[in-house]
KEKE-3310 file (N, C-alpha, C; in steps of 0.2 Angstrom, whole numbers, plus 5000, padded with zeros to 4 digits):
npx = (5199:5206:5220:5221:5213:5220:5234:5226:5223:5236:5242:5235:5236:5249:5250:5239:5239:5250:5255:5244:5243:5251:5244:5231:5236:5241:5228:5221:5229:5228:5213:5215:5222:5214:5205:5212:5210:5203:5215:5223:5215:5215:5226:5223:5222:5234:5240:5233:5236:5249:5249:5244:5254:5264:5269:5273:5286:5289:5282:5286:5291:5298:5307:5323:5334:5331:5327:5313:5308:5315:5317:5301:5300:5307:5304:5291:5295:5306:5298:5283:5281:5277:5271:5282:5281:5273:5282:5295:5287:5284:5299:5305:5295:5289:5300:5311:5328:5336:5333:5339:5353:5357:5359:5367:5365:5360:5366:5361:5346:5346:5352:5346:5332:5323:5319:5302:5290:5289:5275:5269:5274:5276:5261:5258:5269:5263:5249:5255:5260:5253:5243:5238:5249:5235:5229:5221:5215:5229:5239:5252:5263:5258:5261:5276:5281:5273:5279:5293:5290:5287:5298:5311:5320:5337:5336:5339:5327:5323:5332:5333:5320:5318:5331:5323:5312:5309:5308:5297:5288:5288:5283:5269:5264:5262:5253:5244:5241:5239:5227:5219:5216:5213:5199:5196:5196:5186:5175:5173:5167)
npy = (5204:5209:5206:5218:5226:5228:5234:5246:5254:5253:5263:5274:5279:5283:5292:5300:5311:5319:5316:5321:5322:5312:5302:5300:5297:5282:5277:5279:5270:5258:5256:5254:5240:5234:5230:5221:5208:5198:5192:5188:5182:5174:5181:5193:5200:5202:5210:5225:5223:5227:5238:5247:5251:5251:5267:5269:5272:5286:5294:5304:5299:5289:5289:5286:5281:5292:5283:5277:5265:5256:5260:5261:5247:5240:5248:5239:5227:5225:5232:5231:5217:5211:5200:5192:5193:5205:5214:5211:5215:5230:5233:5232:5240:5246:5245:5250:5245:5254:5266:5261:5262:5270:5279:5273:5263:5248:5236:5234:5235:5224:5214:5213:5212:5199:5198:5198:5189:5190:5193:5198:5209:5216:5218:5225:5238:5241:5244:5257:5265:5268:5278:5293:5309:5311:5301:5297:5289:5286:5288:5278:5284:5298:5298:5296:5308:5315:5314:5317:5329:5335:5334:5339:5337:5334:5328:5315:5307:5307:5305:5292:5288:5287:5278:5268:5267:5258:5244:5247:5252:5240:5230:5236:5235:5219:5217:5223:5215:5202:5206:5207:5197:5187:5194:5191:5175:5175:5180:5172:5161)
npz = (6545:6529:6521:6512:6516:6528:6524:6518:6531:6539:6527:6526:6538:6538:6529:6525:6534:6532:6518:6508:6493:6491:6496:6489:6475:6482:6484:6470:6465:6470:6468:6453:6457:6459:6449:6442:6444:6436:6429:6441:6450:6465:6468:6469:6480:6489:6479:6479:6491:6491:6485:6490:6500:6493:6491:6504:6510:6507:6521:6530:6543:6540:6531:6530:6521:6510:6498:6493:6490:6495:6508:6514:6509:6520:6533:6532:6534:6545:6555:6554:6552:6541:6528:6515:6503:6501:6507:6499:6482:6486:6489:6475:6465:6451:6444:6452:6455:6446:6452:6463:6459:6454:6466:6471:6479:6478:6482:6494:6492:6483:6489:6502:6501:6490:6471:6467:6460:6443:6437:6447:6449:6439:6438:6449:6445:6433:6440:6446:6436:6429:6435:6440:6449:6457:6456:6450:6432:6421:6404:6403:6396:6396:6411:6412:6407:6416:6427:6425:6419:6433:6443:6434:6421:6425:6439:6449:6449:6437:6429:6432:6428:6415:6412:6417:6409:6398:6404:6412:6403:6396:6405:6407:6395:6395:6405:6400:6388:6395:6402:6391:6383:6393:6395:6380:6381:6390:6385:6374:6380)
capx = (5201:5210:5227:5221:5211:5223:5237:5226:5226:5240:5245:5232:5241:5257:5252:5233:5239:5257:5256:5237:5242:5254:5240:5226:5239:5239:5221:5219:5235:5225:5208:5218:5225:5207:5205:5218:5205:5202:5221:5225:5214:5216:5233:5223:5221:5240:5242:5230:5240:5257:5250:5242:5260:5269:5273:5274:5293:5289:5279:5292:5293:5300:5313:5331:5340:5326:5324:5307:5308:5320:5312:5294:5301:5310:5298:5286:5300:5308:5292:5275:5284:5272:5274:5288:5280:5272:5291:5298:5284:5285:5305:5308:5289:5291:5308:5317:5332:5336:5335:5343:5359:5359:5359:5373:5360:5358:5367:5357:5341:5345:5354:5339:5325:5324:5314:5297:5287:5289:5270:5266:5279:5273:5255:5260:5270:5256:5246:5257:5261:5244:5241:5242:5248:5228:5224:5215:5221:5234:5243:5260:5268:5259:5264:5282:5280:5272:5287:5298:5290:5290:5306:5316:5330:5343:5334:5341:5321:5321:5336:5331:5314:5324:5332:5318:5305:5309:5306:5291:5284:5287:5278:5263:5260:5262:5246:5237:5241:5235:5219:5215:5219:5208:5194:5194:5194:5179:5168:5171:5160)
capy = (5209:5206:5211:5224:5231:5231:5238:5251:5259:5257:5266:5279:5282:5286:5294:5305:5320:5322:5318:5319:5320:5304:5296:5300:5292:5278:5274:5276:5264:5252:5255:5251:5234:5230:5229:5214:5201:5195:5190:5188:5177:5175:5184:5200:5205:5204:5216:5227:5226:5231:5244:5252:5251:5255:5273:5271:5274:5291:5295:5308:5295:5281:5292:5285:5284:5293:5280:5277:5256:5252:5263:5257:5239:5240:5247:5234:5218:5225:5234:5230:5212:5209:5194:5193:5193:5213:5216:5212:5221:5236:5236:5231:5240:5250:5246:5252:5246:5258:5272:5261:5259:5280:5281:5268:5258:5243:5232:5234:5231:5217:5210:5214:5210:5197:5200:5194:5184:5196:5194:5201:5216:5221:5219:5234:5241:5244:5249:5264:5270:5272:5282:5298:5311:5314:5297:5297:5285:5288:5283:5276:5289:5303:5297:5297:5313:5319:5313:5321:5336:5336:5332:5341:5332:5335:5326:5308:5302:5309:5301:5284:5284:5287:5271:5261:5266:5251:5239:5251:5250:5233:5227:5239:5230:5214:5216:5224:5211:5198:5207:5208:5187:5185:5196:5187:5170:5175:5181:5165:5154)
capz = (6541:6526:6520:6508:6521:6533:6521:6516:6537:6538:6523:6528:6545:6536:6521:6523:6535:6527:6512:6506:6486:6488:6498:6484:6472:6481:6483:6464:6463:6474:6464:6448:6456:6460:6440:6438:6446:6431:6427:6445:6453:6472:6471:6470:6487:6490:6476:6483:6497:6487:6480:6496:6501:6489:6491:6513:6512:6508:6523:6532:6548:6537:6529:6531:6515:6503:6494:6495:6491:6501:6515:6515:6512:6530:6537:6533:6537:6551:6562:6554:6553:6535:6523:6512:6497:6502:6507:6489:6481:6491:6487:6468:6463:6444:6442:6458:6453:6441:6455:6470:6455:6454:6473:6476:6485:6473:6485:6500:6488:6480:6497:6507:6496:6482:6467:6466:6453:6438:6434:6451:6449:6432:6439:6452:6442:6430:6443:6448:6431:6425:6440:6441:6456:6459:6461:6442:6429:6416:6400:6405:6393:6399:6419:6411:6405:6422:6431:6421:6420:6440:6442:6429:6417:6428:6446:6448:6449:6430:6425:6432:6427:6409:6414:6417:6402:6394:6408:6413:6395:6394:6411:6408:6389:6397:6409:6396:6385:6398:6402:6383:6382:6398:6393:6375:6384:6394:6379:6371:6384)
cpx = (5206:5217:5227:5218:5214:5229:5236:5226:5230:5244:5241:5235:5246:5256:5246:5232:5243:5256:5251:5238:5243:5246:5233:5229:5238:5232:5218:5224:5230:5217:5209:5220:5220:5205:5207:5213:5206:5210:5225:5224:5214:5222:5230:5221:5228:5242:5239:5232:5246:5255:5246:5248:5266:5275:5272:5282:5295:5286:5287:5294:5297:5307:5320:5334:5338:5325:5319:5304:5309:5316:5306:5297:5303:5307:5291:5289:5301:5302:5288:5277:5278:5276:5278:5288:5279:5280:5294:5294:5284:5292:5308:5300:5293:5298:5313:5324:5338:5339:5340:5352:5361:5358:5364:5369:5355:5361:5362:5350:5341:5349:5348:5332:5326:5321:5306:5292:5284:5280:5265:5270:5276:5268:5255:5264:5266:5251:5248:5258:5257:5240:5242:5243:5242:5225:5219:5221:5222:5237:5248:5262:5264:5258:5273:5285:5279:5278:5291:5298:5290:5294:5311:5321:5334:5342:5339:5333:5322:5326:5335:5325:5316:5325:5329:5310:5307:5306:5299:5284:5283:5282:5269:5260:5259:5255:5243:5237:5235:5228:5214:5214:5214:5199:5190:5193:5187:5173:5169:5167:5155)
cpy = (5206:5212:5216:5230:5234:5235:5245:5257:5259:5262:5274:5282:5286:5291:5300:5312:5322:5323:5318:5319:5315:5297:5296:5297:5285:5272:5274:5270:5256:5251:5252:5243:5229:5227:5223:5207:5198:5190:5189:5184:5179:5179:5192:5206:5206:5210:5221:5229:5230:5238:5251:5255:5253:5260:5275:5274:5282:5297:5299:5304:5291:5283:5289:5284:5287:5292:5274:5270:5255:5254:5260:5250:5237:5240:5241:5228:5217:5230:5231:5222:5207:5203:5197:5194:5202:5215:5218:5220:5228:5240:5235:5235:5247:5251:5250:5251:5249:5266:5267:5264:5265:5281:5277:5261:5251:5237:5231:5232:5226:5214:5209:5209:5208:5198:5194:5191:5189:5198:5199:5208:5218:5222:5230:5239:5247:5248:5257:5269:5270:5273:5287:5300:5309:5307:5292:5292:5289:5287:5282:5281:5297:5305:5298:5304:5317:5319:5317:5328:5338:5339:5337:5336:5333:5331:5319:5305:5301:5304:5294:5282:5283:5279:5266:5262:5260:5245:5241:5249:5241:5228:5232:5236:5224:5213:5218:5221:5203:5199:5207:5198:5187:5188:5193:5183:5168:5176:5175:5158:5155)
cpz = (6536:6524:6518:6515:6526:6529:6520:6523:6538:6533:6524:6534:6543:6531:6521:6524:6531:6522:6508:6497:6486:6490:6493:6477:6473:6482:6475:6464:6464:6471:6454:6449:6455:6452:6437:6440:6442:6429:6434:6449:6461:6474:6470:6476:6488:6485:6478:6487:6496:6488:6486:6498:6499:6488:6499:6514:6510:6515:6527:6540:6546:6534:6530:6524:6510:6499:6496:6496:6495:6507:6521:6516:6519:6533:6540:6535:6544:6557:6560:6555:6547:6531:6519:6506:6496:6502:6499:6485:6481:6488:6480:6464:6457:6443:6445:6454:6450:6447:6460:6465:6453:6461:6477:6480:6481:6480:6490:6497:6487:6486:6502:6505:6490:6477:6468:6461:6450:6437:6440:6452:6443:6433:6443:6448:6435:6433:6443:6442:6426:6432:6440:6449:6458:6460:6452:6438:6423:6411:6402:6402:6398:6408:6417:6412:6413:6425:6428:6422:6430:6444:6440:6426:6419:6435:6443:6448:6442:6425:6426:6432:6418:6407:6415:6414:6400:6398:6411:6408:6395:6400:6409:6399:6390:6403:6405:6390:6389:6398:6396:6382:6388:6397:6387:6377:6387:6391:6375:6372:6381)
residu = (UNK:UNK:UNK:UNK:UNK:UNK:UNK:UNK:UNK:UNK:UNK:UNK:UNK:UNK:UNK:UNK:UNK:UNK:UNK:UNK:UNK:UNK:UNK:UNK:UNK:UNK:UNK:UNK:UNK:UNK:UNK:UNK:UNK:UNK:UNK:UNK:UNK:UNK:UNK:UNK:UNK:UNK:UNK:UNK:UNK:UNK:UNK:UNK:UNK:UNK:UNK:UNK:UNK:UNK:UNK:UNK:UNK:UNK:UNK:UNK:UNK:UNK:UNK:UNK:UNK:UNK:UNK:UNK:UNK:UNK:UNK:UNK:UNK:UNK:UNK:UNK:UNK:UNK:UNK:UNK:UNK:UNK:UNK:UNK:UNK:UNK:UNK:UNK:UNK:UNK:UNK:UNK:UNK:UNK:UNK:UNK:UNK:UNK:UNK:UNK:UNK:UNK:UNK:UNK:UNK:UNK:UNK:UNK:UNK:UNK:UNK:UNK:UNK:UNK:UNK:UNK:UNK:UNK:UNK:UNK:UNK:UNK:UNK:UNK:UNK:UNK:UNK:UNK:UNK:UNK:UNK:UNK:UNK:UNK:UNK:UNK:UNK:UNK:UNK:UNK:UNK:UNK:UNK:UNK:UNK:UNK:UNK:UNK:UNK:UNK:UNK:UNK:UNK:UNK:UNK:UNK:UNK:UNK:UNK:UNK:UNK:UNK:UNK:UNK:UNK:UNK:UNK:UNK:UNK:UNK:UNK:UNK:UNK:UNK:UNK:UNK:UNK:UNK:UNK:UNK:UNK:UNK:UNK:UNK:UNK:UNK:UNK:UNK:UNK)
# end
C-alpha cells in the first residue's frame, strides 16, 4: 500500500463518521493534489498524502489545543509515528502560522515542526484553498471569502486567514504558474 493510500484510511477513520463535510473537503483536497503530477513528479504521492492529512487534527479524538496543525501534526509524529516530511506538512499547511501567532501557539509550531520545502507547502496549500467545504473546487478568493463568511470578522480563523491572504495568494499563483510553464514545456515536444 502506498502512502497516499494509507493516509487516506486513516484519514477516513478520523474524519467520515464525525466529520463527513470536513472529510468531503479533504478528498476533494486530495483529488486536487492528484492534479500536480505534472509539476511534482515522484513527490506526488506524498502530497496526496499531506493533503489526505491535513485536516486530521480536527477529528474531535485529536482535539488538544484546537489548533487543527499542530493537533493532526502530533497526532501523526507522536502515535501514527509517520515520516517527517507528512508531519511538517500537516503542521505549517496554508499558512498555519499566522493562526498558531493569534493562539499564542507559534512557539510550539515552529519548536516542534520545521518548515518544509516551500514548493511542497504551496503545492498543499493550493490544494486546500481551491477546495471548497463540499469537496468541489474553488477560486482562492472565493475560498477566502467562504471562510470569512463562515466564520464571521470577529473569529480568530477570520482574522488569521486575513493575515495570511498574501502568502495564500502568493503560493496558489505560484503553482499555477508552474503548471502553466509545465504544461507549455509539454506542448512544445
Amino acid at each position: 500500500m502506498g502512502q497516499a493510500e494509507w493516509a487516506r484510511d486513516l484519514a477516513r477513520d478520523l474524519l467520515e463518521q464525525p466529520l463527513p463535510r470536513r472529510w468531503a473537503h479533504t478528498q476533494g483536497v486530495a483529488g486536487r493534489a492528484e492534479t500536480l503530477a505534472l509539476i511534482l513528479g515522484p513527490e506526488t504521492d506524498t502530497l496526496i498524502a499531506a493533503a489526505y492529512l491535513h485536516d486530521i487534527g480536527y477529528a474531535p479524538n485529536l482535539v488538544s489545543t484546537g489548533f487543527h496543525p499542530l493537533d493532526g501534526a502530533r497526532y501523526l509524529r507522536d502515535v501514527v509515528k509517520a515520516e517527517d516530511t507528512l508531519c511538517r506538512l500537516v503542521a505549517h499547511h496554508s499558512c498555519a502560522v499566522n493562526e498558531a501567532l493569534n493562539r499564542d501557539l507559534f512557539d510550539a509550531l515552529t519548536s516542534e515542526f520545521d518548515e518544509e520545502r516551500p514548493e511542497l507547502v504551496e503545492a498543499l496549500t493550493y490544494c486546500d484553498m481551491t477546495t471548497g467545504p463540499d469537496g468541489n473546487p474553488l477560486d482562492v478568493t472565493e475560498r477566502l471569502a467562504e471562510i470569512h463568511s463562515r466564520y464571521g470578522p470577529e473569529h480568530l480563523v477570520s482574522q488569521s486567514i486575513t493575515a495570511s491572504t498574501p502568502c495564500i495568494l502568493a503560493a496558489v499563483r505560484a503553482v499555477e504558474t508552474a503548471l502553466a510553464e509545465a504544461r507549455q514545456s509539454g506542448e512544445g515536444r
